[in-house]
Structure formats: structure tokens, C-alpha cells
C-alpha positions as CSV (number, residue, x, y, z in Angstrom):
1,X,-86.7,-9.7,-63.3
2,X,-89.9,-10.2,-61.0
3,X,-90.5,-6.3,-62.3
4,X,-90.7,-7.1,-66.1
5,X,-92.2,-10.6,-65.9
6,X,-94.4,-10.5,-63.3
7,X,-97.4,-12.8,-63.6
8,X,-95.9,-14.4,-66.9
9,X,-94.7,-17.3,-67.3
10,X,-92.3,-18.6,-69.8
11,X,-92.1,-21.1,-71.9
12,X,-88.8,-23.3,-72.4
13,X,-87.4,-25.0,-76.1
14,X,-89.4,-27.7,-75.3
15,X,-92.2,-26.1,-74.1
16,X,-92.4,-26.4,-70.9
17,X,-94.1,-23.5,-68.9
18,X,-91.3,-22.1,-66.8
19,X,-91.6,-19.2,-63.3
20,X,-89.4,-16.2,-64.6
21,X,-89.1,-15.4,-61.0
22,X,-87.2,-18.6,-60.4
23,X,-85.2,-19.4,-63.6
24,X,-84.1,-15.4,-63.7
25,X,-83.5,-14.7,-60.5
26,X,-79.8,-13.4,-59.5
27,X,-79.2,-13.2,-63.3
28,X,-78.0,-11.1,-66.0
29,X,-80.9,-11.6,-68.8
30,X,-80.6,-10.7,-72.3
31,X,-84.1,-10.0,-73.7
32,X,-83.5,-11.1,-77.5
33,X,-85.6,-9.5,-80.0
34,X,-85.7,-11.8,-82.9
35,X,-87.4,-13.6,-85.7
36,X,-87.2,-17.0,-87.6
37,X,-87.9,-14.8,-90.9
38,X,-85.2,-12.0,-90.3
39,X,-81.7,-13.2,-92.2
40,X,-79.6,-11.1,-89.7
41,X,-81.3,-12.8,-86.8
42,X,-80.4,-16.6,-88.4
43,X,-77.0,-15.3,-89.0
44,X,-76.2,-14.1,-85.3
45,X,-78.6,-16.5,-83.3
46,X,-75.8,-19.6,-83.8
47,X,-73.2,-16.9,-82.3
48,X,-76.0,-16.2,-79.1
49,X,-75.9,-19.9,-78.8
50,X,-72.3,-20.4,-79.0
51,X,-72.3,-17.6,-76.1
52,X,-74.5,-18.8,-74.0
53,X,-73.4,-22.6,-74.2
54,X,-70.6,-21.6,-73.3
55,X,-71.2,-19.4,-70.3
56,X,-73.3,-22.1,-68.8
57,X,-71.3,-25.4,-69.8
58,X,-67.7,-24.1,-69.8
59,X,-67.4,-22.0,-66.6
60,X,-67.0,-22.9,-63.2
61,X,-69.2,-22.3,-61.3
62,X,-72.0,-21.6,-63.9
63,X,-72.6,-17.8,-65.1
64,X,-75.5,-16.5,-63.6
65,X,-77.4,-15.5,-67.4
66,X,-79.9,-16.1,-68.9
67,X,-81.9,-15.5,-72.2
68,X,-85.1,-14.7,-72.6
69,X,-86.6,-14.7,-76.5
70,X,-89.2,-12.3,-77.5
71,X,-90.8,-13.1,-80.8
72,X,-91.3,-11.3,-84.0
73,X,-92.2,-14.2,-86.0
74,X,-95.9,-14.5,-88.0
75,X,-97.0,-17.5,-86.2
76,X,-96.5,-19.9,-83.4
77,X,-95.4,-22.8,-84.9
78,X,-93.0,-20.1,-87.1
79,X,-91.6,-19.3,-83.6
80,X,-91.6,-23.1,-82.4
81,X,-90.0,-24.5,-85.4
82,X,-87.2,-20.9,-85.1
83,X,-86.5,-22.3,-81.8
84,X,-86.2,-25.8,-82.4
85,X,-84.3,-25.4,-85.6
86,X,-81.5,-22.7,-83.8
87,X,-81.7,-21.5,-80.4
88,X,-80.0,-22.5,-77.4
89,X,-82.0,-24.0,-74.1
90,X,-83.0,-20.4,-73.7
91,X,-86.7,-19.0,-72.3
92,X,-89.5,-17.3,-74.2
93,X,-92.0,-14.8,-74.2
94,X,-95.1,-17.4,-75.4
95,X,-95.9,-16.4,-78.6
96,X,-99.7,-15.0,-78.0
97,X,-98.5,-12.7,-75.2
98,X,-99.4,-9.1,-76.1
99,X,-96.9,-8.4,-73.7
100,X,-94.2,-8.6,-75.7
101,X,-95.4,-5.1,-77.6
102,X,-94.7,-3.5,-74.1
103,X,-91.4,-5.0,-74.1
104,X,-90.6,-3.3,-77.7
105,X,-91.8,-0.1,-76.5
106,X,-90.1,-0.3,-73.3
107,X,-86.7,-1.2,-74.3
108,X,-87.0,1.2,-78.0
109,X,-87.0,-1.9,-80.2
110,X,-87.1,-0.6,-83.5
111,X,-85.5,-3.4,-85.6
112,X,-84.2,-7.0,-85.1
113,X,-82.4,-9.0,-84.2
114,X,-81.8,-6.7,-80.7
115,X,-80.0,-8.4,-77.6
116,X,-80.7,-5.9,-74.9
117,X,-78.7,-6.8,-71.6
118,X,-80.8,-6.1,-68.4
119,X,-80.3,-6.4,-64.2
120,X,-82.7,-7.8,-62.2
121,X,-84.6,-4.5,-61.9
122,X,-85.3,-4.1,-65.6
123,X,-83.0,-1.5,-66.1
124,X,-80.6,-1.5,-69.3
125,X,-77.3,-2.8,-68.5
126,X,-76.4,-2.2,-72.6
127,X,-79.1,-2.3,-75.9
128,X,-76.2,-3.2,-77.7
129,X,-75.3,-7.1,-76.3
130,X,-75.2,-8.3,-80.1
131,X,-72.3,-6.2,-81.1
132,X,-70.4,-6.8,-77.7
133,X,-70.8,-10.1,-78.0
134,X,-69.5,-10.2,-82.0
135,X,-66.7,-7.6,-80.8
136,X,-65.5,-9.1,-77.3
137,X,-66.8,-12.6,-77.3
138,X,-67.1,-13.8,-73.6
139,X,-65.2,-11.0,-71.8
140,X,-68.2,-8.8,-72.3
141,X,-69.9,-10.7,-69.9
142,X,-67.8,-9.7,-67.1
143,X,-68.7,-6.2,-68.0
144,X,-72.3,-6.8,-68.2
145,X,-71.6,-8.4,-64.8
146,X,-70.8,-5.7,-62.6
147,X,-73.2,-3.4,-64.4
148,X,-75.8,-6.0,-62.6
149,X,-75.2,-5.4,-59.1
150,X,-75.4,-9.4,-58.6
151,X,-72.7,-10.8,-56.0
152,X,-71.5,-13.7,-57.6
153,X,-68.3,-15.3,-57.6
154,X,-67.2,-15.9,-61.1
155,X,-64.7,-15.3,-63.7
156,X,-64.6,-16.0,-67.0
């Protein structure tokens, strides 16, 4: 992830600035297009968090993911309160970085809510993360997994 976030930093839930190289290295990241405004997004961010809690809470050892929110929202405090109110203790994109238009373009974001799954490189593991995850619930992890190249010892 040193490829797409380099020279950013991140912000966490409670807004604490946060070194993507650190918190995303050796990780699967899901790069989640979404928007406090957007009904879809409300109805499957709960799901996302009940993923990702459970990922990193329930499994032994911990699953090597992480999310990684990209706003769409009209304002920063629209994106803070979105956060507080809903997500999980996931990482964003600050709100004021124009980066995150390069991200859309990059990774063909064309509506939200959009959980794409990448590898460490950038590369698309799946644009489709929200579906898999409604469809297959935690076993699409495994999936997403070994389409990371990332040793890890884990099952689900």
C-alpha cells in the first residue's frame, strides 16, 4: 500500500493522523467508496462493520485487513459525524485530500457505496468486496487472501 498512499497520511475514527505504510502493511485493504448521504451506503456500512469486527476481534491470530474510507460526503464534519455515527475503527482518506479523485479514477468508481479489495501493490484483488461479503460472509476473505500474495498464517 506504500504505492497508493505514499506521502499521505491517514486519519483514524478518532482522528488521529495515522502512517499508511505502517497500519497497511502485510494487509489486504478494502478501499471503501462511500458517503454519509448515500441510503445504500447506511444500509451496507453496519454489514462492513460487522465484517471487519469480526475479522479482527474473533480470529486467531488477527486477520491481516484493513479498511481504508474514501469520502464522498459534502463536508468534513458530514464525513466526521458518518464515521462517528457508523463505521468501524477503520482508516480514512482526510476529507480535503484531492487525492481521493485519483483514487475514483483509478479504481473506475462510478457510484457508491464501492468496497474494492486491493494487495499491497495497488492492484485489484476484486471491485466487487460488497457483494462477496453480502453473498459469502467471512469465507470471502480467505479468497481475497491468497489473491494477496501475503504469507500469513490464518484461517477463518
Amino acid at each position: 500500500m506504500v504505492d497508493v498512499f505514499s506521502g499521505r497520511l491517514l486519519v483514524s475514527k478518532d482522528g488521529r493522523s495515522v502512517d499508511p505504510e505502517e497500519a497497511l502493511q502485510n494487509k489486504v485493504v478494502g478501499l471503501y467508496f462511500s458517503a454519509g448521504w448515500c441510503s445504500p451506503c447506511r444500509d451496507f456500512t453496519p454489514v462492513l462493520c460487522d465484517f471487519y469486527t469480526e475479522l479482527l476481534e474473533e480470529t486467531q491470530p488477527t486477520a491481516p485487513f484493513e479498511v481504508v474510507f474514501i469520502s464522498s460526503d459534502h463536508s468534513a464534519e458530514e464525513m466526521a459525524g458518518y464515521m462517528r455515527a457508523m463505521h468501524g475503527d477503520w482508516l480514512a482518506l482526510p476529507f480535503h485530500d484531492p487525492y481521493k479523485h485519483d483514487l475514483k479514477k483509478k479504481y473506475n468508481i462510478t457510484a457508491i457505496p464501492k468496497l474494492v479489495i486491493v494487495k499491497q501493490t495497488g492492484e485489484v484483488i476484486t471491485d466487487k468486496g460488497r457483494k462477496q461479503i453480502r453473498d459469502k460472509g467471512l469465507s470471502c476473505f480467505r479468497n481475497w487472501l491468497e489473491g494477496a500474495d501475503i504469507f500469513q498464517n490464518f484461517s477463518s
